[in-house]
C-alpha positions as CSV (number, residue, x, y, z in Angstrom):
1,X,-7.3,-7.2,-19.5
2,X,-3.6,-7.4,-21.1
3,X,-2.8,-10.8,-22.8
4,X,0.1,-11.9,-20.3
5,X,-1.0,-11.0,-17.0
6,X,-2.8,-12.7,-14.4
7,X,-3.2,-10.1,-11.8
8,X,-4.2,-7.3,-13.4
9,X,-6.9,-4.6,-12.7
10,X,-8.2,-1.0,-13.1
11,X,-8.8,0.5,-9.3
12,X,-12.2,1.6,-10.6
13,X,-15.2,0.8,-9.8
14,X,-15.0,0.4,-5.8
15,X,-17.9,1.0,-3.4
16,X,-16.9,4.2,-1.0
17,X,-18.1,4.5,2.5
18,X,-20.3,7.0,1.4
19,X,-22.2,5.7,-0.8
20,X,-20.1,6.4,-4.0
21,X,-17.8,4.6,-6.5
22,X,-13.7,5.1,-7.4
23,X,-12.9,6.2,-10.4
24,X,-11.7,4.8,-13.1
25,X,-8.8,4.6,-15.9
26,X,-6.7,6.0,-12.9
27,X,-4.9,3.4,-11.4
28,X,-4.1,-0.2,-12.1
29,X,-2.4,-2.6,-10.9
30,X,-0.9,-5.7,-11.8
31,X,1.9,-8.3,-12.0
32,X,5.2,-8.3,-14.4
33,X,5.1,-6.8,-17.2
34,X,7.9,-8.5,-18.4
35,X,5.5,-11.4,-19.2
36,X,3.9,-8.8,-21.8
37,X,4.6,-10.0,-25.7
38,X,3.6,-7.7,-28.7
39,X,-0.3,-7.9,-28.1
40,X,-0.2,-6.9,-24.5
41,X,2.0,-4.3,-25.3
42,X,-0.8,-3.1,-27.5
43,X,-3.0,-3.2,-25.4
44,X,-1.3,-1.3,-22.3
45,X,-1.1,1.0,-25.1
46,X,-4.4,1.1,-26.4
47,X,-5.9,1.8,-22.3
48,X,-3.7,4.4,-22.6
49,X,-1.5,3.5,-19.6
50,X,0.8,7.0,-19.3
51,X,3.1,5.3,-16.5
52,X,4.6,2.6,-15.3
53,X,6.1,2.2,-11.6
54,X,8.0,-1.1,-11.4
55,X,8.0,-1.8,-7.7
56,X,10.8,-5.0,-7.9
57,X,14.3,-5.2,-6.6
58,X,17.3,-4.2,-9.0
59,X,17.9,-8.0,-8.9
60,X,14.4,-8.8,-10.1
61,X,14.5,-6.0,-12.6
62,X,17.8,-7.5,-14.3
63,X,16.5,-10.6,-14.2
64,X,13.2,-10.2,-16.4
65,X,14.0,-7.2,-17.8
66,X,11.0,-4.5,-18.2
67,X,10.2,-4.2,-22.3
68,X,8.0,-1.2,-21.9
69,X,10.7,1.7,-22.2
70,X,11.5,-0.1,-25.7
71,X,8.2,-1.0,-27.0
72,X,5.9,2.2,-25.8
73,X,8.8,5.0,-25.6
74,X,5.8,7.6,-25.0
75,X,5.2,6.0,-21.6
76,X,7.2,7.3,-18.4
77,X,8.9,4.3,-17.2
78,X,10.1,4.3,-13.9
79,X,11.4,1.6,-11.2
80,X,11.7,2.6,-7.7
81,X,12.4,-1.0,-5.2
82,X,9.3,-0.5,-2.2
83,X,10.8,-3.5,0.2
84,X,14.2,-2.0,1.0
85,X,17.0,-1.6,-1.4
86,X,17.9,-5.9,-1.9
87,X,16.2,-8.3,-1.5
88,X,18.6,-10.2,0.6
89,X,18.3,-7.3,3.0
90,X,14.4,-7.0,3.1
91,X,15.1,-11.0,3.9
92,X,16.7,-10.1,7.0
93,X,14.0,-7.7,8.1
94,X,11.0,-9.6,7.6
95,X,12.2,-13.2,9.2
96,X,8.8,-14.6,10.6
97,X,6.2,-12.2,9.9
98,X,2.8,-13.7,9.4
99,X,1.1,-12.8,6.6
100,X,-1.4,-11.6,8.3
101,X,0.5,-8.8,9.5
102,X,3.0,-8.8,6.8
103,X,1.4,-5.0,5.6
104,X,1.9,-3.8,9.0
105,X,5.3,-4.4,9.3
106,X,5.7,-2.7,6.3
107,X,3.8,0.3,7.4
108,X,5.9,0.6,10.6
109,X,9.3,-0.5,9.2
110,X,9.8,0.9,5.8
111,X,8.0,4.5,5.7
112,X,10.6,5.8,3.8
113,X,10.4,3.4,0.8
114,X,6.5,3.9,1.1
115,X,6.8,8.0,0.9
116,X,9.1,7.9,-2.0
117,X,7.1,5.4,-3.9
118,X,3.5,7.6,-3.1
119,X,5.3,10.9,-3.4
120,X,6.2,9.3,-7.4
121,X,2.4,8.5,-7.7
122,X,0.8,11.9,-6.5
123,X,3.6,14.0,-9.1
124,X,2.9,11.5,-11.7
125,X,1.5,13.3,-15.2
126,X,-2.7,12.6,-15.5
127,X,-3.8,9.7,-17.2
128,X,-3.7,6.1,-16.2
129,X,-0.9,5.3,-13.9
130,X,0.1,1.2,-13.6
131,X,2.1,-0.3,-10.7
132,X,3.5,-3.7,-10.1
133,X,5.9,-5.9,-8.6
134,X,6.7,-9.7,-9.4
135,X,2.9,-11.9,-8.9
136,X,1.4,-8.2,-7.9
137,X,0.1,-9.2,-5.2
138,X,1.9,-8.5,-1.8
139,X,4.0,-4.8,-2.7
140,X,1.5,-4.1,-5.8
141,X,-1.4,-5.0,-2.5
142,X,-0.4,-2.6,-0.3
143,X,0.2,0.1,-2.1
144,X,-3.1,-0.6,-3.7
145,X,-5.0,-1.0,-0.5
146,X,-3.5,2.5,0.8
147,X,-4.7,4.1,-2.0
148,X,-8.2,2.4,-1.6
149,X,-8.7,3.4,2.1
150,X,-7.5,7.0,1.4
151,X,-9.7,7.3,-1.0
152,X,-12.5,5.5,1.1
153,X,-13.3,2.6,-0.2
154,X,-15.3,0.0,1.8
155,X,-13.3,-2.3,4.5
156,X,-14.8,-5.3,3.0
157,X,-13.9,-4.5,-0.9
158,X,-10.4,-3.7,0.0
159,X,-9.8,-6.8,1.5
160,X,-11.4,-8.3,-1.1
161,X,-9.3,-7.0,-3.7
162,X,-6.3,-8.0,-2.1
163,X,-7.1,-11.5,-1.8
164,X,-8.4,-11.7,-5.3
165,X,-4.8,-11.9,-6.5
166,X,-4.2,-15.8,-5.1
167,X,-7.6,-16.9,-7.1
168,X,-6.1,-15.0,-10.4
169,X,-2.1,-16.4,-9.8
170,X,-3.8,-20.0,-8.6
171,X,-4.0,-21.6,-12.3
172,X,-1.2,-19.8,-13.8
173,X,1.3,-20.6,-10.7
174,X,0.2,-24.4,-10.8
175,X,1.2,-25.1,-14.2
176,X,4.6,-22.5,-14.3
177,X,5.7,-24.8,-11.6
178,X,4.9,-28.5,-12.2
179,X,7.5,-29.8,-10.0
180,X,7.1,-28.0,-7.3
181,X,4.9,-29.1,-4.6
182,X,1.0,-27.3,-5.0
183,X,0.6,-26.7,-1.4
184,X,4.3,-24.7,-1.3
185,X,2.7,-22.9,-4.4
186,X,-1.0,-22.3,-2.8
187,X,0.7,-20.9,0.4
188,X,3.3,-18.6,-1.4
189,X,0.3,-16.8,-2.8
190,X,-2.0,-16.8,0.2
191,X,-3.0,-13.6,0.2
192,X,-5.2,-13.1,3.7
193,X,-8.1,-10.8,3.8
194,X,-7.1,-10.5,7.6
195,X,-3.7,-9.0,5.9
196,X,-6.2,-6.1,4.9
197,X,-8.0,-5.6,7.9
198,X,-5.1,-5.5,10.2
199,X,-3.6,-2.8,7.8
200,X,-6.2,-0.5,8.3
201,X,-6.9,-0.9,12.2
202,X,-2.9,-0.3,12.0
203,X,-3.9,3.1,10.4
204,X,-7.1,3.6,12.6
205,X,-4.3,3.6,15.2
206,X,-2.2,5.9,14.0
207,X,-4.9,8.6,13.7
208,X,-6.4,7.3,10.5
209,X,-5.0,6.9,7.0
210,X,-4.2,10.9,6.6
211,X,-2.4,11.2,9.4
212,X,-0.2,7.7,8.5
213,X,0.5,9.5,4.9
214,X,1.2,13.0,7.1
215,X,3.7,11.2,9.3
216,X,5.9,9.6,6.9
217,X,6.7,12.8,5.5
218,X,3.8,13.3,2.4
219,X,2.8,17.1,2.4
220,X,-1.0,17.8,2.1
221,X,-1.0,18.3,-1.0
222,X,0.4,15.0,-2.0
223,X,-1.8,13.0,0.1
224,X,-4.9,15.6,-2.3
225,X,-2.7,14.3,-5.2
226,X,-3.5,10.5,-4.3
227,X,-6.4,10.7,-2.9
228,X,-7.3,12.5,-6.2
229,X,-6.4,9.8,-8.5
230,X,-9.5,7.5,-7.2
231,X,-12.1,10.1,-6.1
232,X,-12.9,13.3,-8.3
């Protein structure tokens, strides 16, 4: 899709509950744009991405530095950290959570970072919206998936396209990493479809995926915002 990235993909395209399809040059997501060289630049261009949310820690972001604001100054760059402020500190609050479960604790622990980074997407200018994180798999997945049951997407396609990301990093992750052992690398980007299904009986408990959006502080017409941006 862009020459670069491994993880990448438009939101479009997915089979609704009732019988219809998402929509699509809407949403995409994928993994660091930093790995983006001249011709993937073009071609984020050329889709017509209008913005970018960067989902990584201040540390991550000065690390591999975003080259979007430079390269495509006609797109609205914008970096808001999703898993608490550091990542030492979202260490500390995550100690021995399954992966399974890993997008519940999210959901239940960090509704705040979660409001302010869907509140950004629902006031975001029309066009084709791209968010990621580091392998865009794990932050870039769950905000994905919460867009996907909002907009009612089928159970089994959400969970299917979060654990698409570990087939897509597999390769890629093998060889960036020769000496370190496969089976560390394989399980670092285990991405359960069981992550997906406990997310949304999480949200089935709390009243359904409105009422989740309603309780972390998103007015109505932010949760229409988002809900818009995969369903006409």
């Amino acid at each position: 899709m862009f020459p670069g990235l491994f993880n990448a993909r438009d939101l479009g395209g997915l089979p609704t509950t009732d019988g219809g399809q998402t929509r699509a040059r809407s949403l995409v997501r994928a993994d660091d744009l930093a790995q983006l060289d001249a011709a993937g630049l073009a071609a984020l261009e050329a889709y017509g991405i209008r913005t970018v949310l960067d989902l990584r820690w201040p540390e991550e972001a000065a690390r591999y530095g975003s080259p979007v604001s430079a390269a495509l100054p006609s797109v609205n760059y914008s970096r808001i950290s999703l898993l608490t402020h550091t990542e030492d500190e979202w260490r500390l609050r995550s100690r021995d959570v399954a992966k399974e479960l890993w997008k519940c604790t999210v959901l239940e622990r960090l509704r705040g970072e979660l409001r302010r980074v869907l509140a950004f997407i629902a006031a975001a200018e029309p066009g084709p919206l791209l968010f990621h994180c580091v392998a865009g798999k794990d932050r870039t997945g769950l905000i994905a998936a919460l867009l996907e049951a909002l907009a009612g997407v089928e159970p089994a396609a959400i969970a299917h396209d979060y654990a698409a990301s570990a087939d897509n990093l597999r390769g890629e992750y093998l060889r960036r990493y020769p000496n370190s052992e496969p089976a560390r690398i394989l399980d670092a980007l285990r991405c359960p479809e069981a992550g997906a299904y406990n997310m949304l009986k999480f949200l089935d408990d709390a009243g359904g995926v409105h009422a989740y959006l309603s309780g972390i502080g998103l007015a109505p017409e932010q949760i229409a915002a988002l809900r818009s941006r995969l369903r006409a």
